[in-house]
C-alpha positions in Angstrom: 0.0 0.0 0.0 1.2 3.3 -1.0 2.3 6.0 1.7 -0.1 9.1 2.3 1.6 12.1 1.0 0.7 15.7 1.4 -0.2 15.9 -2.2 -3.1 13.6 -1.5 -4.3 15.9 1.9 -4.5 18.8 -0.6 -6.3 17.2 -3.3 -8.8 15.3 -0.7 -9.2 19.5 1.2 -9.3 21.0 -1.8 -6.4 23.3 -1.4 -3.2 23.6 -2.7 0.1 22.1 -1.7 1.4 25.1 0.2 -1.6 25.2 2.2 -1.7 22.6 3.9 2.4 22.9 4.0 1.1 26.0 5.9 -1.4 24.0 8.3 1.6 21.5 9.4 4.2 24.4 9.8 2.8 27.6 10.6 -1.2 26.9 11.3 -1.9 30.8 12.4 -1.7 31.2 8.2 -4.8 29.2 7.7 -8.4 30.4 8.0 -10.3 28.2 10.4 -12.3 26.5 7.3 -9.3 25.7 5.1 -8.2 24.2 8.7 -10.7 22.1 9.6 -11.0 21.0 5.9 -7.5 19.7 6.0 -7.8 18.1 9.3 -10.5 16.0 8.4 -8.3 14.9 5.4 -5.5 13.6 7.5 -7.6 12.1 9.2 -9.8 10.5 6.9 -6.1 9.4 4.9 -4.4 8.7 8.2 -1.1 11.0 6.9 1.6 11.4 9.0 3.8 14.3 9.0 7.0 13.8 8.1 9.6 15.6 10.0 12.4 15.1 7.6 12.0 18.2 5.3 11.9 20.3 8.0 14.8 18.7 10.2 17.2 19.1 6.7 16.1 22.9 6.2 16.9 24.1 10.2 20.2 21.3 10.0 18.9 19.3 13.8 16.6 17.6 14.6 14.4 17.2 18.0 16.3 13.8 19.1 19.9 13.3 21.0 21.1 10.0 20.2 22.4 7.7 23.5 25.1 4.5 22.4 24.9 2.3 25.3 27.9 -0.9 25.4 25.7 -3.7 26.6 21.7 -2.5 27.0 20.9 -6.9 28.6 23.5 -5.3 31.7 20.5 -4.0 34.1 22.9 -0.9 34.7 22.8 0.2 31.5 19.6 -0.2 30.7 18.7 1.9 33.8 20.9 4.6 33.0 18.8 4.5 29.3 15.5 4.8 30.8 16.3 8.0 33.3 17.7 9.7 30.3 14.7 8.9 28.4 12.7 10.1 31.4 14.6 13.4 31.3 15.1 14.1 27.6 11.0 13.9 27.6 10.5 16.4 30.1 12.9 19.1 28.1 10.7 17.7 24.9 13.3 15.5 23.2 13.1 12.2 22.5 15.9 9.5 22.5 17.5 7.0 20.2 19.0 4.4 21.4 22.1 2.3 19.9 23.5 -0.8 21.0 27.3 -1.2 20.3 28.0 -4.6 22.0 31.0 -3.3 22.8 32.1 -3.0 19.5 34.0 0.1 18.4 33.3 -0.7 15.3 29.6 -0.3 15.9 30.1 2.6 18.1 31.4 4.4 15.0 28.8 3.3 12.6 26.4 4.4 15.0 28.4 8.0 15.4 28.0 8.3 11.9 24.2 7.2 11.5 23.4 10.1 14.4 25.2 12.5 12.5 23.7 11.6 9.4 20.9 12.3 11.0 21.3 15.4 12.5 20.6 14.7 16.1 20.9 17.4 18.8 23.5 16.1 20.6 25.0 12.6 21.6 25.5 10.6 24.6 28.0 8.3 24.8 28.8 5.1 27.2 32.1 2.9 26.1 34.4 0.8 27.9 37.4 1.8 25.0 38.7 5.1 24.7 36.8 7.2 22.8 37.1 10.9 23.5 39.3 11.4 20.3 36.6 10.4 18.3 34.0 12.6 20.0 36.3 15.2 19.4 35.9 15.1 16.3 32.1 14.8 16.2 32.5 18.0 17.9 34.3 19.8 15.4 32.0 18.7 12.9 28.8 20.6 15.3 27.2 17.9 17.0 28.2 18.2 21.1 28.4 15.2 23.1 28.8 14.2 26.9 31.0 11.1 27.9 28.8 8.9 30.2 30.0 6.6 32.6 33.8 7.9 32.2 35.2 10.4 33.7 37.1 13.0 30.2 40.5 13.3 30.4 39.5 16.7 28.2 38.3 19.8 29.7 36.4 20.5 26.6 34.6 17.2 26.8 32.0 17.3 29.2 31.1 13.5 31.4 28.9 12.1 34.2 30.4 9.4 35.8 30.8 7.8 38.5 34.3 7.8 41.5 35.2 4.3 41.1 37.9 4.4 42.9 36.1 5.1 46.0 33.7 2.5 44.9 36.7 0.3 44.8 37.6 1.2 48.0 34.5 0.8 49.9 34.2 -2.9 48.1 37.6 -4.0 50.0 37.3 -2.2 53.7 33.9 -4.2 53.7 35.4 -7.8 52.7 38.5 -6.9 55.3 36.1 -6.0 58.0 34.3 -8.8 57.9 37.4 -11.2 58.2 38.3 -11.9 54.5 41.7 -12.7 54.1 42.6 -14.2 51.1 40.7 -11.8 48.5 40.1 -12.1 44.4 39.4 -9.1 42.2 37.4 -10.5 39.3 36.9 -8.3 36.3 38.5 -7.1 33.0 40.6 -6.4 30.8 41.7 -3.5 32.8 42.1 -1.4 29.9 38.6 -0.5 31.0 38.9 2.8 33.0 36.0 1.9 34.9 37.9 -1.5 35.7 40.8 0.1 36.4 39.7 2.4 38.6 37.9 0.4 40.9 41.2 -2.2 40.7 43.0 0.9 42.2 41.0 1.6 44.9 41.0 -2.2 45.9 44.1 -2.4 46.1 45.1 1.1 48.2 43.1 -0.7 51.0 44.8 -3.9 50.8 48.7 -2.3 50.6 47.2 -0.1 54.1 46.0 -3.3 55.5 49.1 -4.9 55.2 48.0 -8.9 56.4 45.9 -9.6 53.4 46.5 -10.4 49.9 44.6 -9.4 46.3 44.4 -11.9 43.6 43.3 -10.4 40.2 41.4 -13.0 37.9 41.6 -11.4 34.5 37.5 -12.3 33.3 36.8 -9.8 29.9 33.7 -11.4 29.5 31.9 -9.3 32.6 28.2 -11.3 31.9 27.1 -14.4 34.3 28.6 -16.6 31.5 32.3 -14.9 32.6 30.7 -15.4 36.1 30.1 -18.3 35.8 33.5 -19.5 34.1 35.4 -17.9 36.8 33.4 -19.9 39.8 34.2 -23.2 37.9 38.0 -22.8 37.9 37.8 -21.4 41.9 35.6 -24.8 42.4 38.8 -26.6 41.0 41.3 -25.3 43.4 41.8 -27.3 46.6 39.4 -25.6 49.6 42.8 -24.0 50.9 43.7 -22.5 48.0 40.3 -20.7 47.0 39.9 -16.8 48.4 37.6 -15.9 51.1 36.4 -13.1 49.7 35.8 -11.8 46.0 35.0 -8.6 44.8 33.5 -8.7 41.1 33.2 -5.8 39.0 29.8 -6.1 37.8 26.8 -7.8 39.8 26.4 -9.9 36.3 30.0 -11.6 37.0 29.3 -11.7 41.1 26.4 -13.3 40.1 27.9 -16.1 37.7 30.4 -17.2 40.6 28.1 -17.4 43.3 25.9 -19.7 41.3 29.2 -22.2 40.4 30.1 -22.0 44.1 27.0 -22.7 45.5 26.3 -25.8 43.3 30.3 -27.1 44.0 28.6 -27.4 47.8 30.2 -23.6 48.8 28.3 -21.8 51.3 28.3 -18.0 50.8 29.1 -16.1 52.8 30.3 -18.6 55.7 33.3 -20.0 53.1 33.9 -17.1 50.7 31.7 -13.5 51.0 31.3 -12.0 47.4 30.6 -8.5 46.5 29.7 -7.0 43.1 29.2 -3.4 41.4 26.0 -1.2 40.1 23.6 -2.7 42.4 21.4 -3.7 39.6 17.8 -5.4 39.9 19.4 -8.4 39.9 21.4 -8.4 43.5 18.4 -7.7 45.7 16.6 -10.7 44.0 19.4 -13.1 44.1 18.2 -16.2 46.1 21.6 -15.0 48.3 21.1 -11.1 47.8 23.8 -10.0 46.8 26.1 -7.1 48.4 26.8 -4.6 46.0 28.6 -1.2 45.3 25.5 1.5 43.9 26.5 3.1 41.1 22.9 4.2 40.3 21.6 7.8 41.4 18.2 9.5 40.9 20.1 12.3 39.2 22.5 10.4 37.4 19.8 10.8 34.1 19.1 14.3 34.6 22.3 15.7 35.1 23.6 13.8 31.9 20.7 15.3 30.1 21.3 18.9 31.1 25.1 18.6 30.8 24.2 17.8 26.9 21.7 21.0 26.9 24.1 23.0 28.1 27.0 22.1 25.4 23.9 22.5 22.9 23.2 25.7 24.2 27.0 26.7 24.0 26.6 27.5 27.9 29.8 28.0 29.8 29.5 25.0 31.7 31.3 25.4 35.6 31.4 22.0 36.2 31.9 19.8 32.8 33.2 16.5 34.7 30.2 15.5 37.0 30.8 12.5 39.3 28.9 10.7 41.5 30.0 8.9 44.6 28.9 5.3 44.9 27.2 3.7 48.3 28.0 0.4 49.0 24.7 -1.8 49.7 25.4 -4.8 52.4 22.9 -7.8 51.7 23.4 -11.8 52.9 26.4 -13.0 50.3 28.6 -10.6 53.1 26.9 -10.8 56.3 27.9 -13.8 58.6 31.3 -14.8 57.1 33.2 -17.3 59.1 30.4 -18.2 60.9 28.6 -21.4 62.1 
């Protein structure tokens, strides 16, 4: 079936072209009979207005385009709805791109956006990227980093202080008696892994009479989990750590299911701790303890940050960051015990 066009709203009204051109665009133009005339046409035809046209003659359009790494990670997906939430309150709407982690689709989607004149973009990536952006910025379409703290004053980012959230992950596993402690998590090219490796390990080097295995796990999904928990199931009991602290909740998640069924009783043998708190950890059937990375106004301030660089408004503060809160639930609580 052929699409409505406007040609066939005129000829159905009984006006020309321009009119109803006029109706879509600037109504005040129209007498109130032309008006109603047309009206009943599109709605007689069921047209739809296309916004094309008008997006190529003023260069944007009314959408900001968000590429997200890995929208089945709970975390991300969360962070894609409050954006959503915000960008309809200031009367945009959002598109959102999957890259799978794939640079390669995070540039095809960079160039899809600009192809289609969005507002603005957001961006969330776990390789570096703010050369790239840089250049999206030269060619007019302003961007904000999210996730990652910019290196770049002139790039603006929401993200959150993993280091802290690294730290307050390892002062919670050494002060409830774990010892012998994994970090599990890569590849630590990953800023966001990397950051919350450092903090980890700050705590540990203070400490002084514990130790930090890293398990290299690239794969940070309850597959990875679940790899990693079937090599620690392998070790001899004396040999396994006492405490783990995963990067993601997805990966926390996998282990804990391997040690469980390899007859492992969390937390009285080993007390695990993830990261972003996602829907996931509360509903565990061992809830799982968890570093938040998820804020309220986490969605809006992204949002704004972008109106503001779309404005061209001297932003004070172009690096936002958000200080994590670490969430204690069952997988922690009662290590060592009976």
């Amino acid at each position: 079936m052929a699409r409505v066009g406007i040609r066939d709203v005129a000829a159905l009204s009984g006006v020309a072209v321009g009119t109803v051109s006029n109706y879509l665009n600037h109504p005040d133009r129209v007498s109130a009979d032309k008006a109603e005339r047309i009206r009943y046409a599109i709605d007689s035809l069921g047209f739809v207005p296309s916004n094309a046209g008008r997006q190529l003659r003023l260069g944007v359009s009314s959408v900001i385009g968000y590429i997200a790494p890995d929208v089945s990670n709970p975390y991300f997906a969360e962070i894609a709805e409050s954006v959503e939430r915000r960008a309809s309150e200031r009367g945009v709407t959002v598109f959102l791109a999957n890259s799978h982690r794939s640079e390669e689709r995070e540039n095809s989607y960079i160039q899809v956006f600009e192809q289609h004149r969005v507002q603005g973009l957001l961006m969330s990536s776990h390789v570096p990227v703010e050369d790239r952006l840089a250049q999206v910025r030269k060619r007019g379409t302003p961007s904000v980093l999210v996730g990652q703290r910019a290196r770049s004053s002139d790039q603006p980012s929401v993200s959150l202080d993993d280091i802290s959230g690294g730290r307050q992950a390892m002062r919670h596993l050494l002060d409830v008696g774990c010892r012998r402690i994994a970090f599990v998590g890569g590849p630590l090219g990953i800023p966001q892994v990397a950051d919350r490796l450092t903090g980890a390990s700050e705590v540990v080097r203070s400490f002084g009479a514990a130790t930090l295995e890293v398990i290299d796990m690239p794969d940070r999904t309850v597959g990875g989990g679940r790899e990693v928990g079937r090599s620690l199931m392998a070790r001899p009991a004396e040999l396994r750590p006492d405490g783990i602290f995963a990067v993601n909740d997805l990966l926390a998640l996998g282990i804990m299911h391997e040690l469980v069924l390899g007859g492992t009783v969390v937390p009285r043998d080993i007390a695990i701790v993830g990261y972003d708190d996602n829907e996931f950890a509360e509903a565990s059937l061992i809830p799982l303890t968890s570093v938040r990375g998820r804020h309220a106004g986490f969605g809006v301030a992204v949002v704004d940050l972008l109106f503001d660089a779309i404005q061209g408004v001297a932003i004070a503060e172009p690096h936002r960051m958000f200080e994590p809160d670490l969430v204690v639930r069952a997988s922690t609580e009662g290590f060592g015990g009976a």
